[in-house]
Structure formats: C-alpha cells, structure tokens
C-alpha positions as a printed Julia matrix, in Angstrom:
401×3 Matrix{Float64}:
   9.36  -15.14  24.72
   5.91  -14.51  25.77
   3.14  -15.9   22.85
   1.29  -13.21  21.34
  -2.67  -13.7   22.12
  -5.75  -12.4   21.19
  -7.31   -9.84  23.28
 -11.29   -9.88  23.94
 -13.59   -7.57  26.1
 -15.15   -9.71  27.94
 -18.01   -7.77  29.97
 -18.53   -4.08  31.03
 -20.35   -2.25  33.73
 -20.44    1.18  35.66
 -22.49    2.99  38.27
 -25.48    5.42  36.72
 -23.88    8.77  36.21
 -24.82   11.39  38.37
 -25.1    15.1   38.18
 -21.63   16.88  39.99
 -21.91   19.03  42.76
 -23.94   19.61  46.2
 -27.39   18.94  44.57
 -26.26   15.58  42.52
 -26.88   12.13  44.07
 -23.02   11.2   44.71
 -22.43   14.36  46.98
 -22.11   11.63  50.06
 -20.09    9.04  48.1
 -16.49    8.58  48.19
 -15.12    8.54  44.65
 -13.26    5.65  45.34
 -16.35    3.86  46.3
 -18.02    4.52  43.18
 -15.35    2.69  41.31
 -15.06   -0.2   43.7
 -18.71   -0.6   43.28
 -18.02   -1.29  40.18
 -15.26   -3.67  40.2
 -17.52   -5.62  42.77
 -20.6    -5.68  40.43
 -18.36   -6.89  37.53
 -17.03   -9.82  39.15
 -20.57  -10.81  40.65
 -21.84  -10.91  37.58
 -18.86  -12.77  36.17
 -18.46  -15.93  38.88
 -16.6   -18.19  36.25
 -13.27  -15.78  36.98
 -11.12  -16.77  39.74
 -10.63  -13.36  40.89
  -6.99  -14.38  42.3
  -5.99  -14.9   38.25
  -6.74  -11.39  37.32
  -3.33  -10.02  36.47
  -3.46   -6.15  36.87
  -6.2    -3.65  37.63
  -5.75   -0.38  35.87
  -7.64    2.41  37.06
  -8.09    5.95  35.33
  -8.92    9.13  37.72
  -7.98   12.76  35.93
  -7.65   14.5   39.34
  -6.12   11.73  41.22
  -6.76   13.71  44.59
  -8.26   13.08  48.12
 -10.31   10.13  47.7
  -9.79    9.84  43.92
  -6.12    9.46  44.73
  -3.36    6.59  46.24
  -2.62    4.61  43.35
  -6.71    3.61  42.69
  -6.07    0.36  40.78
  -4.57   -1.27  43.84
  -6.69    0.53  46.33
 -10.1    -0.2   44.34
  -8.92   -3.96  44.67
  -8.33   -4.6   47.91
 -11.05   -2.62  48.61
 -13.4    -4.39  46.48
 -12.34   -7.86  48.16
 -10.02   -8.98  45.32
  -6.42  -11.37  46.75
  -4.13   -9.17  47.77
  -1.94  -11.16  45.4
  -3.43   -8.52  42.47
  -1.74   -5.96  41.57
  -3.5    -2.22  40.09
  -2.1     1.04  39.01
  -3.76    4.34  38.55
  -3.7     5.99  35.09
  -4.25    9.14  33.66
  -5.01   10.65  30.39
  -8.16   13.1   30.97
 -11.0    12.27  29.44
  -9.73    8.8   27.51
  -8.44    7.42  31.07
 -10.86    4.4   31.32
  -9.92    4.09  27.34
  -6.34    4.26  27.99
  -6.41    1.3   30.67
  -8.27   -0.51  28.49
  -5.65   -0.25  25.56
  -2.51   -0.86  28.21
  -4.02   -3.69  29.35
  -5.3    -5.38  26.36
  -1.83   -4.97  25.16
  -0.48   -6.68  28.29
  -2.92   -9.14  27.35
  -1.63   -9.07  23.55
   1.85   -9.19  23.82
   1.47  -12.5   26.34
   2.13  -11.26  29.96
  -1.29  -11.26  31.04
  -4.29  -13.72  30.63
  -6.82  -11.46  32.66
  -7.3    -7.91  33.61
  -9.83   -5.2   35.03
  -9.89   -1.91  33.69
 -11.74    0.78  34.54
 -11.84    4.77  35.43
 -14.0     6.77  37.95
 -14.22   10.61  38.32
 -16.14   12.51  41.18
 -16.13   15.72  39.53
 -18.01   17.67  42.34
 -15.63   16.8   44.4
 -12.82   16.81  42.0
 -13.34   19.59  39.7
 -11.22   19.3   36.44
  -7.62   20.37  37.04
  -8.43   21.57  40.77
  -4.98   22.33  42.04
  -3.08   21.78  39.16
  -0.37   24.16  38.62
   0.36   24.51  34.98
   4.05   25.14  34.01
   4.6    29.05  33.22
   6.68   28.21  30.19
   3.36   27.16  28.51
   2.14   30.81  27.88
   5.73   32.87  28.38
   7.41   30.53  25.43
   3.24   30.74  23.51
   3.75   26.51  23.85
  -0.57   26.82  24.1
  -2.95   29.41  24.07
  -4.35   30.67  27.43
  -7.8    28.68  27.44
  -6.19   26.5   25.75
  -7.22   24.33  29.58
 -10.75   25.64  29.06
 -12.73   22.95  26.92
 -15.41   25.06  26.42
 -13.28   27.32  24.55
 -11.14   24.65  22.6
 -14.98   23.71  21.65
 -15.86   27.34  20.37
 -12.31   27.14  18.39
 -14.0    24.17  16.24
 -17.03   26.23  15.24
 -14.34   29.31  14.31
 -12.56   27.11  12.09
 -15.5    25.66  10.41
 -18.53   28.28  10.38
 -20.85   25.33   8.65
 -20.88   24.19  11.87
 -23.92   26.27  13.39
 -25.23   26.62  16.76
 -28.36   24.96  15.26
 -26.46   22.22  13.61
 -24.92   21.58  17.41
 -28.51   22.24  19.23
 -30.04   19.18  16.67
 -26.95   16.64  17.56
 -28.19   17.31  21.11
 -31.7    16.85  21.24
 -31.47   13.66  18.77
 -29.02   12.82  21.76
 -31.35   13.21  24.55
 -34.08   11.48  22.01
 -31.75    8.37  21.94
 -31.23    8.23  25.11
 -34.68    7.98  26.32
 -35.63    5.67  23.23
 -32.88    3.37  24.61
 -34.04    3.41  28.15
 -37.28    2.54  27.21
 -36.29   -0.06  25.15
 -34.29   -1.54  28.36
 -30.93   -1.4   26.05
 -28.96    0.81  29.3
 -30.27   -0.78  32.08
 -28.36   -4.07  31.61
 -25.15   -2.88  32.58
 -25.69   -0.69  35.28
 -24.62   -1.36  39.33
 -26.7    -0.06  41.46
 -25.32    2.3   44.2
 -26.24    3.0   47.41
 -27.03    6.85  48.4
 -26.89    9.58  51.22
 -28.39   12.74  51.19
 -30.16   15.25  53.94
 -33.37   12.6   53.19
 -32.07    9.69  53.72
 -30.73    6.89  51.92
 -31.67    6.23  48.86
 -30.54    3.77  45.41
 -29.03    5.35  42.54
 -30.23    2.74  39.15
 -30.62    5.54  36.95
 -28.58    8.21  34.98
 -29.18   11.87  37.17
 -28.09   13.91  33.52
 -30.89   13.06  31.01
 -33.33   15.5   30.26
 -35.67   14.51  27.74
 -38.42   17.0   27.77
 -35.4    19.22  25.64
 -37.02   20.72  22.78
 -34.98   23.05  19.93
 -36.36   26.24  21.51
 -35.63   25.66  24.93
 -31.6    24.84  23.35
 -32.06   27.88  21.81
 -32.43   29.94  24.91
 -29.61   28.9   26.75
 -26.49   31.12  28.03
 -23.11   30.86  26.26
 -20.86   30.65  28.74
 -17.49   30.28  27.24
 -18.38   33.34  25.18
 -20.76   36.06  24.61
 -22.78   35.56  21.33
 -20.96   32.25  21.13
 -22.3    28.39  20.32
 -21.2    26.49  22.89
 -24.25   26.2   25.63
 -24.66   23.2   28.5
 -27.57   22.19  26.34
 -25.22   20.93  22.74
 -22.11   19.83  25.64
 -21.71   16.82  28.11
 -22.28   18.17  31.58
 -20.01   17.6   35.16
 -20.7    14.48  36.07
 -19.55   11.58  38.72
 -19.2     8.32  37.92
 -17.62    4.89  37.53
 -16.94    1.94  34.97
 -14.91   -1.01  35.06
 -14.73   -3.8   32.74
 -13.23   -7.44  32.43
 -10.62   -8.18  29.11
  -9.06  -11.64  28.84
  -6.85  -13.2   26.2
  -9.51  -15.57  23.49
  -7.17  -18.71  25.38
  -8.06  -17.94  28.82
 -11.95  -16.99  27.9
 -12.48  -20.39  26.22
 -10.5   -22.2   29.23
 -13.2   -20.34  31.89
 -16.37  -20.65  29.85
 -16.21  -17.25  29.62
 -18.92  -14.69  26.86
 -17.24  -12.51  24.69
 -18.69   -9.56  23.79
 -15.98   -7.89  21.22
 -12.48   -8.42  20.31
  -9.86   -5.64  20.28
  -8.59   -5.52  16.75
  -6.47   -1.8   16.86
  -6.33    1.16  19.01
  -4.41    4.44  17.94
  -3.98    7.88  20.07
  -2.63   11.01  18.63
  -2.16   14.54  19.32
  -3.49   17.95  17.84
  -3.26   21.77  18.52
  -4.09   21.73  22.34
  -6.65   24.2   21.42
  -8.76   22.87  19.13
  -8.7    19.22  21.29
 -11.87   18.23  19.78
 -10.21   17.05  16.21
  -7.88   14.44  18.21
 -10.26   11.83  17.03
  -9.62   12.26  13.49
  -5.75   11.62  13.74
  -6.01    8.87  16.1
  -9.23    7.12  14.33
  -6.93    7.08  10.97
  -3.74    5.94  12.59
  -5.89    2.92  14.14
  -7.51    2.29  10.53
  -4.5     1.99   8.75
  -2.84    0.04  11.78
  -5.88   -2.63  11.29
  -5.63   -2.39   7.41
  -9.14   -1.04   7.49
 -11.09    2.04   5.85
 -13.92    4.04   7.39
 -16.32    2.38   5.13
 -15.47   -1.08   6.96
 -16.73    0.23  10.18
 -20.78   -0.37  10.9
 -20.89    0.93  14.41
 -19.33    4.43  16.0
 -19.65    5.08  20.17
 -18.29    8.82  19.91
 -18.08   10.48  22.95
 -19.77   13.74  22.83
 -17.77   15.99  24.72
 -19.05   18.5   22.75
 -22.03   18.61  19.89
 -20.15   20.22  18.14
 -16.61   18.18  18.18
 -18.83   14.94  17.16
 -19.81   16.6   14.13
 -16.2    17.73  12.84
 -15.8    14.12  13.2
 -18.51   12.83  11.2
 -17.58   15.89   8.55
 -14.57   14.62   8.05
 -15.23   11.49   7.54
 -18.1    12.01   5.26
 -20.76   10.54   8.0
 -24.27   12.15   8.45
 -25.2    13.91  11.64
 -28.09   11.8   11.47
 -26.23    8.34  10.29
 -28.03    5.62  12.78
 -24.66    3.44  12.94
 -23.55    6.49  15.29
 -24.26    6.7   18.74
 -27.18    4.55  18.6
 -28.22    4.95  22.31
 -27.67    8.48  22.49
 -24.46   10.11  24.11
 -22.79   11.98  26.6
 -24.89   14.85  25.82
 -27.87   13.41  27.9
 -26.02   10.89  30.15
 -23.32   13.05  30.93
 -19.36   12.59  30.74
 -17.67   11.63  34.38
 -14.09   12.37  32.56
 -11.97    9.61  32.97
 -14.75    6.53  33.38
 -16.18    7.3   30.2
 -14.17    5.31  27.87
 -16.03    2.05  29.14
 -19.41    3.48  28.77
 -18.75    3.56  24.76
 -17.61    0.44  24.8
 -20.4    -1.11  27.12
 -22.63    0.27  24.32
 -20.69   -0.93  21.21
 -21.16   -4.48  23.05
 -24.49   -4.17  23.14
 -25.08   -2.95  19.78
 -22.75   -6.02  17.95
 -25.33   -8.39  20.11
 -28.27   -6.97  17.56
 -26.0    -6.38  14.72
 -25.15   -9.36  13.35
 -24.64   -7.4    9.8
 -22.08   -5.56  11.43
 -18.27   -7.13  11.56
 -16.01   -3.8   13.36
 -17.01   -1.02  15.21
 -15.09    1.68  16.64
 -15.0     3.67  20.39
 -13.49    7.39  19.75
 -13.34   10.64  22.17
 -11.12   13.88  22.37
  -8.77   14.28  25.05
  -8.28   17.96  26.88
  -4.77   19.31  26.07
  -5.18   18.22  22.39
  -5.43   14.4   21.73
  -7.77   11.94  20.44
  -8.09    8.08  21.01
  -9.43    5.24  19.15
 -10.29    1.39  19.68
 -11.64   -0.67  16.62
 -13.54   -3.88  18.08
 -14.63   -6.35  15.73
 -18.12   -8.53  16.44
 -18.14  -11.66  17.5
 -21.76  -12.12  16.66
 -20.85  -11.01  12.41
 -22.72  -13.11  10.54
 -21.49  -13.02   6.58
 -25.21  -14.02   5.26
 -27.0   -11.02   7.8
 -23.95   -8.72   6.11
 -25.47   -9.58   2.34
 -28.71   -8.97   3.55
C-alpha cells in the first residue's frame, strides 16, 4: 500500500494577465502557449527538479476548445520540452480549474502515488469566450433544474445583493477601489513582480513583451465607479468597475511530497493542510465559498479564527463580501486580499486558482505571525472551493507578539 505523504507547494508562477479580446495584448497568442510559457518558466526557475520525475501535469481550461483544447496537460508538456515519459490531463471545473488540479494532484501526492507534479490552468477568454458553444441540456429549464441566467454570472452576482440588501452598490464600489489601491501598493512595493513569466507579443506594431498585468486601473476613484452602466440589469449593482473583467491568462505551479522536497534541496513555500468543494443554488454561485470553506475547516479541525491570511478571488465585489459577512470578517480586514484582487488584475477563469495561491506564498514569507491561510473562489453553476495552507515560515514567538 502506497505511504501516505505530506503534500507541499513548492513554487508558483503565471504569465501577466491580459485584457480579452481584439484590443488586449494576447490577441496573437495561442492559448496553449500562454500556459506552456508557464510550465517552461517554472521549471527554469526550479533547476534542482529532474523534469523526467514529475509524475502528472494537470491542466485546467473551462472552454477546452481550438487551441485551449486536446487534452492540455499532456500537450502543454511536450510542448514545453518536458520527457515524453510525463504524463498530463486536462481538467475542468470553471473558474476553480487551476484550484482543482492543484487539489487532485496534491492528493495524488498525499495518498503516495506521486512524489512530483505540475499543476496549472490557462484561459484565453477572447478567444474562448465563457461557455462558447456549449449546448446546455433542455431539461435544465423544462424540469426548472436552474433558473434561466442561472449561466449568466453577472446575474447570479445581482441574486447576492437581492438576498442581502446590506450589501449596497457602494459597499461593492469601496471593495473595488481598495482593490485597485492594493494592487498598485503591491506593485510598487515589487510584491507581484516576482512571480511573473514574461511573454512574448504580436500585434499590428510589432512585437512587443508582456511583464505586466493589462487589467489594473488605478486612477479609479468612487465617482467614476459610480457612473458606470449596469449591465446585467437596469438600476442594478453589478457594474465592470465592483467585478473581475475577461481576461487571458496562465499559471502553473510545482507541488511535491515534504520526502521528495528535502531529497532535491527543494524551498517550500506552504503546505497543503485541507481542501473542501461544495455546491449551492446554481444561481446564487457566489456563496459556494462558504460551504466549501467550512467543510475544509472542520476537515482540518480548524475554526475561522485560526486562519491569519485569506486570497479570495473576487469574481464579484460583491460575492467577497457575503463571504467576509458570514464569517464575521471586515470589508476592510488587512489579512484579506492583501495585494489586491481580481478586481484590478482581472480573472482568466480557470488559471486563477494559482494566482491566490502564488500570493498566499508570498504573504506567509512576511508573516511569520501567521501559521494557516486559506485560497477560496466561487465556481459558475453554483460551487465553491477551498484550500487551507499552513506556513512554513510560523514562528510561535512572532505569533505572541
């Protein structure tokens, strides 16, 4: 019987996220190319791993189509120069994809069968659009199974403010300008930079280097949020200014088991401790993280008082904040979303799992104080997903302090 082990993220990367469609910087790029960039970036700046001992590459697309399609874990590999010896899948679960590879394979690594593995998740979303040529069962609205927008995020989003009208359209607006506020606050402070590949890019110009996020805009102000169009429904709360935006991008990151990371010399950044997903009414998708954040708490023996560090993904302002609500967190609490969110930097579906978790690295590094932390994001069609890390930098004497 395979030995149980303990699983540890080793390092994370991903390209700069760039705006979706004609007018964003990865018009030109393949999508798989963006996540092979990746994969190549990781192991460059990882030389201690004999690639040929990586055990599985999972990759996450949400409209595994075209050039985001044919089976993108082993495609990415070989494309990315790894032995053809490697094996990789391609995964799926919306917006949690790159979070969902990251779970399967740190339980691979958990249970014994693996020692190393890549994860990762790309999504060219101006190429790709969300659900583009999907065809939804009929029984889903003729048998009432889900609402009709119950597809349309925007929607599911404006359901959360129904249910809870002390969540206002200004409440939402100030989550997303203390977003784009982090955001620049961390670039300047060099805290994003660190773990992003440059890519190479094409446009009616010429070449140029993407080393930057496209999204950010931090010259927002409260009245120019105020302003904006509410597209998902007249007089509603929901604008592009309080929501992530469409976005392309890749991530990929390394996870080994604590034997095999001490055998290569290799940093670790966090250790997996629990992960939980669980599902909710399809149309109000942006509570999944409630569910699934408890299930992994009490899987982990843990409360929400134990945790010192949250990487939420803000989908929505507004779905962040039912989160913190519910837990009894402040909009403003600093242990969330330190660096800012998807708000400013933008949410390339099923790659941005990694992003929160590149971040939560980071963060433990200057957080000695701080022993878990915790990576959470809704999932379209009404699920949430959860990954408690713990630090290996805790420090019991920083904690008193």
């Amino acid at each position: 019987m395979a030995e149980r082990a303990e699983v540890v993220f080793v390092d994370g990367v991903r390209t700069p996220f760039g705006r979706a469609g004609e007018k964003g910087m990865y018009w030109n790029t393949r999508a798989d190319d963006l996540v092979v960039k990746a994969i190549i970036g990781l192991m460059e700046r990882n030389p201690g791993v004999p690639s040929e001992r990586i055990d599985d590459v999972a990759i996450a697309a949400t409209t595994q189509t075209g050039d985001q399609g044919l089976t993108l874990g082993r495609t990415a590999a070989l494309l990315a120069g790894l032995p053809k010896s490697v094996p990789g899948f391609a995964i799926d679960r919306m917006c949690a994809g790159a979070m969902t590879a990251v779970t399967m394979m740190g339980a691979s690594i958990g249970f014994g069968a693996y020692d190393l593995a890549i994860a990762g998740g790309v999504e060219h979303m101006g190429r790709h659009p969300m659900g583009f040529g999907a065809d939804p069962n009929p029984r889903f609205l003729s048998e009432k199974l889900v609402s009709e927008d119950a597809l349309n995020m925007g929607a599911t989003a404006e359901r959360i403010h129904d249910r809870f009208p002390e969540y206002t359209k200004e409440r939402s607006d100030r989550f997303a300008l203390r977003s784009q506020q982090k955001v620049a606050a961390a670039y300047d402070a060099g805290k994003i930079q660190p773990d992003l590949i440059p890519v190479a890019t094409r446009s009616e110009s010429g070449w140029d280097l993407a080393t930057r996020d496209e999204a950010p805009r931090p010259e927002t102000t409260m009245e120019g949020l105020a302003t904006l169009r509410t597209p998902f429904r007249s007089h509603g709360r929901v604008t592009a200014g309080n929501a992530s935006g469409l976005n392309d991008g890749a991530s990929a990151c390394l996870l080994s088991s604590a034997a095999t990371a001490k055998e290569l010399g290799l940093g670790v950044k966090m250790t997996m401790t629990s992960f939980a997903f669980a599902g909710v009414e399809p149309e109000v998708m942006g509570l999944g993280p409630v569910p699934s954040t408890e299930k992994a708490l009490r899987k982990a023996s843990l409360s929400i008082t134990d945790i010192g560090l949250f990487e939420l993904n803000e989908a929505f302002a507004v779905q962040v904040i039912s989160f913190l609500d519910h837990f009894g967190i402040d909009d403003e609490d600093p242990r969330v979303n330190e660096y800012g969110g998807a708000i400013a930097l933008g949410h390339p579906l099923a790659s941005s799992g990694v992003r929160l978790m590149n971040q939560l690295a980071h963060q433990f590094e200057s957080h000695p104080e701080v022993r878990y932390g915790l990576t959470a994001m809704c999932i379209g069609l009404g699920q949430g997903g959860t990954v408690i890390w713990e630090n290996p930098h805790f420090n019991k004497k920083a904690a008193k302090r």
